[in-house]
PyMOL CGO cylinders between C-alpha atoms (Angstrom):
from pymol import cmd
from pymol.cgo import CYLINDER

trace = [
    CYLINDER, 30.07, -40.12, -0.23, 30.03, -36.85, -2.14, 0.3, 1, 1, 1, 1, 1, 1,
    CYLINDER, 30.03, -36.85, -2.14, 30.60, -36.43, -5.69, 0.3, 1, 1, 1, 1, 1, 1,
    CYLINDER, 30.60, -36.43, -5.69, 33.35, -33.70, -6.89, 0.3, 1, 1, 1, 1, 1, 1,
    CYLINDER, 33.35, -33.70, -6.89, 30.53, -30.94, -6.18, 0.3, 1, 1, 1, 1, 1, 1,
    CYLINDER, 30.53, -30.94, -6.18, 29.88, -31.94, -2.95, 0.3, 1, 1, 1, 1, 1, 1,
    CYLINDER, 29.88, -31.94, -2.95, 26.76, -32.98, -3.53, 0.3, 1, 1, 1, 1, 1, 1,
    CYLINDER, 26.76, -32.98, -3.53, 25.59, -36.25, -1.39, 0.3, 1, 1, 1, 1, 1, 1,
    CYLINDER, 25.59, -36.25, -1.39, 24.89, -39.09, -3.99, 0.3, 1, 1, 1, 1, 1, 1,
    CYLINDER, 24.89, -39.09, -3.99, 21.80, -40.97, -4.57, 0.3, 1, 1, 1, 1, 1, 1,
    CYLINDER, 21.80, -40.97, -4.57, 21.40, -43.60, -2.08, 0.3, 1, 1, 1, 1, 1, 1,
    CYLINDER, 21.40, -43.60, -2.08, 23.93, -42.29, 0.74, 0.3, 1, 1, 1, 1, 1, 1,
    CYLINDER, 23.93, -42.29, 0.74, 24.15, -40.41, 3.69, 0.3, 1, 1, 1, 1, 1, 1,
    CYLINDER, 24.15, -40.41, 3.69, 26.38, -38.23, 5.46, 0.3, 1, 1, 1, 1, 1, 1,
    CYLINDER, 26.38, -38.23, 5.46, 25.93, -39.76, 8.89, 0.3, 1, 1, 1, 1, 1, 1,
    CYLINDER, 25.93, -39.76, 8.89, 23.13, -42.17, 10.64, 0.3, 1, 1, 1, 1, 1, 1,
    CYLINDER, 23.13, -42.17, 10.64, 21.61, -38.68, 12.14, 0.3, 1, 1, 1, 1, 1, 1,
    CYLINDER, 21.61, -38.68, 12.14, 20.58, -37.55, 8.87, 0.3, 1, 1, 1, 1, 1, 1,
    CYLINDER, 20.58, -37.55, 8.87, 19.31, -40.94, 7.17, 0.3, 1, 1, 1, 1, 1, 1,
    CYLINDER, 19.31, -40.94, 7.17, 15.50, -40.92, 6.84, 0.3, 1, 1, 1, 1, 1, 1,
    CYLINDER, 15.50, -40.92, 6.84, 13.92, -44.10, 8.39, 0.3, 1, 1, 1, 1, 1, 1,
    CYLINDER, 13.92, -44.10, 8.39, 10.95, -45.50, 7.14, 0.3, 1, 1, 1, 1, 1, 1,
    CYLINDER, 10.95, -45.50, 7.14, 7.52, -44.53, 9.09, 0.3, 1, 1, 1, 1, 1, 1,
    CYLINDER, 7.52, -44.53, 9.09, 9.91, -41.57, 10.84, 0.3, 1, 1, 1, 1, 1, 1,
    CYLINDER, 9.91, -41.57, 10.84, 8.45, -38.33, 10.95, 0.3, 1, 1, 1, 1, 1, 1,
    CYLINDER, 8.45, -38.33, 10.95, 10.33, -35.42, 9.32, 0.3, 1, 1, 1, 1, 1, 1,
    CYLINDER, 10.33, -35.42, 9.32, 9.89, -32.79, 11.77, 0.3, 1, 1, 1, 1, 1, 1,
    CYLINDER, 9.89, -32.79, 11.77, 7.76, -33.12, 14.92, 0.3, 1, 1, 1, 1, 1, 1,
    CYLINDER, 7.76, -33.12, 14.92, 7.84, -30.35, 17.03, 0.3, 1, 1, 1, 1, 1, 1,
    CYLINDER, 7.84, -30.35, 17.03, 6.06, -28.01, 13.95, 0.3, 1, 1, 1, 1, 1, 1,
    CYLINDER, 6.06, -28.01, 13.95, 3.62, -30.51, 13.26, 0.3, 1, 1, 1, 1, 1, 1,
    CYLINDER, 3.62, -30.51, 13.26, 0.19, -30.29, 14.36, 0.3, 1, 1, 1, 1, 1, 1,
    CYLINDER, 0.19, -30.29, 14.36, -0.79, -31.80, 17.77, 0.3, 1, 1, 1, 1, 1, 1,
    CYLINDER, -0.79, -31.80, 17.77, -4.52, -33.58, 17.59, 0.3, 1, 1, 1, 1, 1, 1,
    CYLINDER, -4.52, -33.58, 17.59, -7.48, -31.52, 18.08, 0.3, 1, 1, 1, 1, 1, 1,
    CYLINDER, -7.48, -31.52, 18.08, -5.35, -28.36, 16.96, 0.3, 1, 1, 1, 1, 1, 1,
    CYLINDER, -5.35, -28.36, 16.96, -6.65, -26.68, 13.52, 0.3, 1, 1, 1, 1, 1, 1,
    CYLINDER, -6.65, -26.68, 13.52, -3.96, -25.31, 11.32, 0.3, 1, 1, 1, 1, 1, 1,
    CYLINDER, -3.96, -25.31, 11.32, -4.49, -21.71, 10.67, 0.3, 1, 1, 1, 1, 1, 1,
    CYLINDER, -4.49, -21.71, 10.67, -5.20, -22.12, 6.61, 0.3, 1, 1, 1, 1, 1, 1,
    CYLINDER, -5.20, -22.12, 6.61, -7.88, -25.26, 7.18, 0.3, 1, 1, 1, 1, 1, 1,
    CYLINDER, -7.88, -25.26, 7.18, -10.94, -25.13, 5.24, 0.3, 1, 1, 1, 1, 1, 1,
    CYLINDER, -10.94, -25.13, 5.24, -13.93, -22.61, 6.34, 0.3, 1, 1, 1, 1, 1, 1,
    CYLINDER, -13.93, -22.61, 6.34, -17.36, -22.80, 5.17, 0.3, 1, 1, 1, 1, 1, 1,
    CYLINDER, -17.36, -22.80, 5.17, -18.91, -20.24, 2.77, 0.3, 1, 1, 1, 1, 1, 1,
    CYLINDER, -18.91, -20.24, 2.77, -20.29, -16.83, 4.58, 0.3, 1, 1, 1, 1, 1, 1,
    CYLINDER, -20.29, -16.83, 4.58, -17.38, -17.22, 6.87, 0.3, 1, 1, 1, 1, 1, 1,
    CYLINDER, -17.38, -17.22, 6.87, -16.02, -13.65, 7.62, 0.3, 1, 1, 1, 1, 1, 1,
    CYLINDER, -16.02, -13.65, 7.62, -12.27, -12.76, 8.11, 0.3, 1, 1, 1, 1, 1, 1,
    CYLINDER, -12.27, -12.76, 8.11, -10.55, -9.43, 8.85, 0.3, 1, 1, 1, 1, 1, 1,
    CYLINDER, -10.55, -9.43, 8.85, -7.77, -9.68, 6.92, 0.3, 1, 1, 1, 1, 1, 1,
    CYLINDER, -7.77, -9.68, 6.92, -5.03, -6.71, 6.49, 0.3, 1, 1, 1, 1, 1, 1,
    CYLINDER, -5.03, -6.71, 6.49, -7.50, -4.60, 8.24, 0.3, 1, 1, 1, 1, 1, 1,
    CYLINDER, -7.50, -4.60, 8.24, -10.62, -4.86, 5.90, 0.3, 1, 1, 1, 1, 1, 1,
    CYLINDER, -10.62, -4.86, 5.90, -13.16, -7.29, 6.30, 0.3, 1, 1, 1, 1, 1, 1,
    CYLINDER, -13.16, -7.29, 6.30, -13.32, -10.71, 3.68, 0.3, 1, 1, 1, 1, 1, 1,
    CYLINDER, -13.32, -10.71, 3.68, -16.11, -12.90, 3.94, 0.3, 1, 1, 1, 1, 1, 1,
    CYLINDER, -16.11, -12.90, 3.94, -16.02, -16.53, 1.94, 0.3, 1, 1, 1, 1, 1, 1,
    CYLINDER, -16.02, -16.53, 1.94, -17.44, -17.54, -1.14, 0.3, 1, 1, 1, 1, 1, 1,
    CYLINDER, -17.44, -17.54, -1.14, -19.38, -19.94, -2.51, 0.3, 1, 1, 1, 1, 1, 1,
    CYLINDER, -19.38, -19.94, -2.51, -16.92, -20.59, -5.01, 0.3, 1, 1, 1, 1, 1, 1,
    CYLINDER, -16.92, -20.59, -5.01, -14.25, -21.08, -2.55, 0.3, 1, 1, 1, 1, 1, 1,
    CYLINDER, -14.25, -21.08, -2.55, -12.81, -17.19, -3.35, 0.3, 1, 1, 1, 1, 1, 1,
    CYLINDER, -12.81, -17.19, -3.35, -12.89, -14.36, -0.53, 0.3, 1, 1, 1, 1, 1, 1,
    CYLINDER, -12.89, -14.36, -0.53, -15.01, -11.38, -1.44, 0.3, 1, 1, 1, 1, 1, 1,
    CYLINDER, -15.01, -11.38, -1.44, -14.37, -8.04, 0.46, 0.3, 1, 1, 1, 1, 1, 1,
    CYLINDER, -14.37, -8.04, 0.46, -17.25, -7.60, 2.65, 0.3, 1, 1, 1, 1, 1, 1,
    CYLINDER, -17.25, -7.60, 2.65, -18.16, -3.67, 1.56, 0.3, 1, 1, 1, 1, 1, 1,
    CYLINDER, -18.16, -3.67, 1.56, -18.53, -4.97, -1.96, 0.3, 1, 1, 1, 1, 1, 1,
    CYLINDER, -18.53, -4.97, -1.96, -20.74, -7.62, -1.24, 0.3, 1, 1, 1, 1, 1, 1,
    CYLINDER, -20.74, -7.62, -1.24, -22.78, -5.54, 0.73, 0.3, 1, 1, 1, 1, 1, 1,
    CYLINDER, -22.78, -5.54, 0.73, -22.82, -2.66, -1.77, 0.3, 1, 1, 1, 1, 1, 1,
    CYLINDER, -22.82, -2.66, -1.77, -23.44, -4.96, -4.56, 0.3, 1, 1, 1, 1, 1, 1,
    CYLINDER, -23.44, -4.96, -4.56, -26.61, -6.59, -2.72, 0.3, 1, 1, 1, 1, 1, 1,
    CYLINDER, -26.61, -6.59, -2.72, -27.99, -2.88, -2.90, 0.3, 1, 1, 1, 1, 1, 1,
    CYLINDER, -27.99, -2.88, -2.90, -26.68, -1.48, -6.09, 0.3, 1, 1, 1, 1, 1, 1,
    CYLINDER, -26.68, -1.48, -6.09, -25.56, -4.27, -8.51, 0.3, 1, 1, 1, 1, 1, 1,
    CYLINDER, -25.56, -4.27, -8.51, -24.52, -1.89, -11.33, 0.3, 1, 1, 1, 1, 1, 1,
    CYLINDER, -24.52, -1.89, -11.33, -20.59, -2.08, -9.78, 0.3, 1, 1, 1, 1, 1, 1,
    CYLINDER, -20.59, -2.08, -9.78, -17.40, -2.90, -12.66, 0.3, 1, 1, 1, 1, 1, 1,
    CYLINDER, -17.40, -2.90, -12.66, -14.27, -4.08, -12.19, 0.3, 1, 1, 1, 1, 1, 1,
    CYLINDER, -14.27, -4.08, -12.19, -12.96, -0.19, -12.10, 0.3, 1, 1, 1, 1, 1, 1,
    CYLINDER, -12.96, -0.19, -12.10, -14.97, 0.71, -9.25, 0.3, 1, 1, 1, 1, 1, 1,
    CYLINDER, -14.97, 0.71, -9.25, -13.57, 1.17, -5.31, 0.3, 1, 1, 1, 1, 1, 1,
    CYLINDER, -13.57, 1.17, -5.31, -16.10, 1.60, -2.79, 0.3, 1, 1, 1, 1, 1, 1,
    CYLINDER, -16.10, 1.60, -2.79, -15.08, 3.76, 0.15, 0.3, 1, 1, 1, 1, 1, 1,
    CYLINDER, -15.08, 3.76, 0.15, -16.18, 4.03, 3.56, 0.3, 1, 1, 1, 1, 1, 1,
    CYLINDER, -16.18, 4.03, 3.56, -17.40, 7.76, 4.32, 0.3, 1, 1, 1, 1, 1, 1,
    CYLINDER, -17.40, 7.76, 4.32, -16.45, 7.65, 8.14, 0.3, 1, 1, 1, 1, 1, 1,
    CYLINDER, -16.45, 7.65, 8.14, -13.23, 5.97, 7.79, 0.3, 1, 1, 1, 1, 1, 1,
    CYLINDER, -13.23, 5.97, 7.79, -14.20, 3.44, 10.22, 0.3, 1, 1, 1, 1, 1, 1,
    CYLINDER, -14.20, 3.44, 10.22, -13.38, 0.04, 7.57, 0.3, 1, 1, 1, 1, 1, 1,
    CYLINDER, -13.38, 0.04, 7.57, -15.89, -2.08, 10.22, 0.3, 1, 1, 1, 1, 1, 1,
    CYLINDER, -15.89, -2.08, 10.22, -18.75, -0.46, 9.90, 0.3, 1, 1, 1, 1, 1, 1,
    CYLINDER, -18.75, -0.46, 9.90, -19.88, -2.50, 6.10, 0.3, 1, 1, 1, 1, 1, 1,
    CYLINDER, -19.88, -2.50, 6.10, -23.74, -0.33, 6.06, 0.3, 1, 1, 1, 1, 1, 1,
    CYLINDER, -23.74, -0.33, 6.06, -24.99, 0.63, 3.10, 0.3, 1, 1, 1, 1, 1, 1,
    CYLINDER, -24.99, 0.63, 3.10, -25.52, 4.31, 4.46, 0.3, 1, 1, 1, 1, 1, 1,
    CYLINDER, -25.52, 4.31, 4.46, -21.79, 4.42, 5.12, 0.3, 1, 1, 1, 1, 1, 1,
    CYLINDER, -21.79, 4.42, 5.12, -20.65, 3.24, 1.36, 0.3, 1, 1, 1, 1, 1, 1,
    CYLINDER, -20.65, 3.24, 1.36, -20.10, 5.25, -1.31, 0.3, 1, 1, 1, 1, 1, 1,
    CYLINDER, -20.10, 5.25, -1.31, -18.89, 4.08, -4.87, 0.3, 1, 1, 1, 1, 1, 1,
    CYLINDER, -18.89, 4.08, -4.87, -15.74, 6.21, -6.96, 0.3, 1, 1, 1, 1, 1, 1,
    CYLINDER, -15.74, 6.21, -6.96, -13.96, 5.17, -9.99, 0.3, 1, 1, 1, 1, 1, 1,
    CYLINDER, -13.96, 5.17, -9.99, -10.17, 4.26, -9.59, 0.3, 1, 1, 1, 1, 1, 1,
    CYLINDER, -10.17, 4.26, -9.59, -9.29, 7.60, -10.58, 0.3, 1, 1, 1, 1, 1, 1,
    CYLINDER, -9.29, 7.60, -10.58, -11.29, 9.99, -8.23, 0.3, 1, 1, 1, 1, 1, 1,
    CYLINDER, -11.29, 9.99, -8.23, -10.19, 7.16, -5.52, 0.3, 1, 1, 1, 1, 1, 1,
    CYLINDER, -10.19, 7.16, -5.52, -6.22, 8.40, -6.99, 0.3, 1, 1, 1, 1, 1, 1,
    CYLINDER, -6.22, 8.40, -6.99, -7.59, 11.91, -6.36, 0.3, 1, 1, 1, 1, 1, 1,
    CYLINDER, -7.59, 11.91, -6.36, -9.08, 11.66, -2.77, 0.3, 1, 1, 1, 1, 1, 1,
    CYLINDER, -9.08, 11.66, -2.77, -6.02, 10.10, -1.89, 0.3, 1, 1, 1, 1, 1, 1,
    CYLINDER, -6.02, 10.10, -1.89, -3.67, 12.49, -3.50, 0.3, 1, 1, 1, 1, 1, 1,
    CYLINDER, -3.67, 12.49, -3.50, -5.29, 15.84, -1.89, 0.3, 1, 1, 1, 1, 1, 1,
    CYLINDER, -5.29, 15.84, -1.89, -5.95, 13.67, 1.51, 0.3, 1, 1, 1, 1, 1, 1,
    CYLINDER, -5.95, 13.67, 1.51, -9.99, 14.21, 1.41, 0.3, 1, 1, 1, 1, 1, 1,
    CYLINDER, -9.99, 14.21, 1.41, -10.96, 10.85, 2.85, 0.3, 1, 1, 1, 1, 1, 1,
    CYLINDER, -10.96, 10.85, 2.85, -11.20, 12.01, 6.96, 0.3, 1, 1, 1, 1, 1, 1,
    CYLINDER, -11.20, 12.01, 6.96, -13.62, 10.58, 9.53, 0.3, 1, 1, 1, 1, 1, 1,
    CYLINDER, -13.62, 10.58, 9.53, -16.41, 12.95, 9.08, 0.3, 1, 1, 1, 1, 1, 1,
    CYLINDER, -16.41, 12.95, 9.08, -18.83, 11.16, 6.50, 0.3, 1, 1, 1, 1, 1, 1,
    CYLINDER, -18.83, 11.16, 6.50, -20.26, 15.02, 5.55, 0.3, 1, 1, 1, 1, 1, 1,
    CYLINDER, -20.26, 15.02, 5.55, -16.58, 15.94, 4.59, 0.3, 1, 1, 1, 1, 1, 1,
    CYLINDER, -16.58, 15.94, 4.59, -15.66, 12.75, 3.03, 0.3, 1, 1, 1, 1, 1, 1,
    CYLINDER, -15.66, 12.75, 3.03, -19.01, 13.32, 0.96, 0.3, 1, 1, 1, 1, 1, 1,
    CYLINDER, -19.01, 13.32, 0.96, -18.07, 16.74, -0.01, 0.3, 1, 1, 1, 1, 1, 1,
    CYLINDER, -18.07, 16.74, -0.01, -14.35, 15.78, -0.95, 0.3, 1, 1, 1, 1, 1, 1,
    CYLINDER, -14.35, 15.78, -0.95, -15.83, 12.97, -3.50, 0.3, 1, 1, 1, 1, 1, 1,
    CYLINDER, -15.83, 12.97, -3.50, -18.43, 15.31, -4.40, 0.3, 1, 1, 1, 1, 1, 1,
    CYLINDER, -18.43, 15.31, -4.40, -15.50, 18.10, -5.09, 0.3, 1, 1, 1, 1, 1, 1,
    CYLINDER, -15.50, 18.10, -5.09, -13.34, 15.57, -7.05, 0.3, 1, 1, 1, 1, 1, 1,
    CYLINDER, -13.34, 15.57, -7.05, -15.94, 14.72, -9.45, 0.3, 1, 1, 1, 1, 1, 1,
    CYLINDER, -15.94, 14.72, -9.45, -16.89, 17.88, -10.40, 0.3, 1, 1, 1, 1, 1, 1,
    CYLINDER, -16.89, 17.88, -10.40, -12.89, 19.03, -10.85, 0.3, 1, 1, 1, 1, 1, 1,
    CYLINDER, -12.89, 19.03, -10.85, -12.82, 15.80, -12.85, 0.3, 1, 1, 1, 1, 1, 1,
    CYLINDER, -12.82, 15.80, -12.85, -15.91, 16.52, -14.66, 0.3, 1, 1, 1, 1, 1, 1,
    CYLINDER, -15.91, 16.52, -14.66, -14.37, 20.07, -15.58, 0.3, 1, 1, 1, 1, 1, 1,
    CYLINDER, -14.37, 20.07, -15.58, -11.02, 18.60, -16.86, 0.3, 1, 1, 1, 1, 1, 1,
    CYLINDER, -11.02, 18.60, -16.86, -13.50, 16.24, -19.41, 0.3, 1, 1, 1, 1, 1, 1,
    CYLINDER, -13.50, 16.24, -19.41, -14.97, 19.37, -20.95, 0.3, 1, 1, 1, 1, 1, 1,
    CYLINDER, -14.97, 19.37, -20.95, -12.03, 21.45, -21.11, 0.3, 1, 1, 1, 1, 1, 1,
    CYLINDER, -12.03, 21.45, -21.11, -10.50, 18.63, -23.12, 0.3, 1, 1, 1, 1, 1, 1,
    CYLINDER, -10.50, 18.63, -23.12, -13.16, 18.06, -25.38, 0.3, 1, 1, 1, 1, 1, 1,
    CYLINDER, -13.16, 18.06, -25.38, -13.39, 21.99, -25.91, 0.3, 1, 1, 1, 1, 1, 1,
    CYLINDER, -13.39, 21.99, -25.91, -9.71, 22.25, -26.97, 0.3, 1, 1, 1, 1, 1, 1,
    CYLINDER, -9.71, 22.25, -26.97, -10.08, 19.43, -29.74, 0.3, 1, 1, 1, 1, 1, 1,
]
cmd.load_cgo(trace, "trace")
């Protein structure tokens, strides 16, 4: 029945139990019962998901787009793949344009770093607003020194 690995060889089985019948069904109670949708069917485009906490909406192209960036892009298309858009109240469901605010990866590093994203949108503004002129500073001092 096995070989000297004891592996089963091609053809045999270990016991009637385990033989696979033809038109048998390989494991019933996780299948599907009818009417039931399985939780990764097919949803049309536009559909919107909240998904690890922020909001994905579907495609056209059959990829999910994060919700913020769609709506920020619909306003302001100028947005590159090194761009984060933050929300300035902290609250990740409220996706209004008056409530998103664009930052490059690295002032994103720095708001995180000195904990400046809060729930107040005025001191949310001011932290971004702080970080780019600290960055800003850094630029010049570097180009002075060459």
């Amino acid at each position: 029945m096995t070989d000297r690995f004891g592996k089963i060889k091609k053809g045999e089985h270990l016991s009637r139990k385990t033989e696979f019948k033809k038109g048998q069904r390989f494991s019933p109670k996780t299948e599907f019962k009818k009417g039931n949708v399985p939780f990764k069917a097919p949803v049309d485009a536009g559909t919107e998901v909240i998904m690890s906490g922020d909001i994905r909406a579907k495609l056209t192209n059959g990829k999910w787009g994060f919700k913020k960036r769609l709506v920020y892009e619909f306003y302001d298309s100028s947005l590159n793949n090194d761009d984060r858009i933050v929300f300035l109240d902290g609250d990740k469901m409220n996706c209004q344009i008056n409530n998103l605010y664009k930052v490059s990866r690295g002032e994103l590093a720095v708001l995180n770093n000195q904990k400046l994203l809060t729930v107040d949108r005025d001191l949310t503004l001011c932290g971004i607003l702080y970080v780019k002129i600290l960055q800003k500073c850094k630029r010049i001092e570097k180009e002075q020194k060459r």
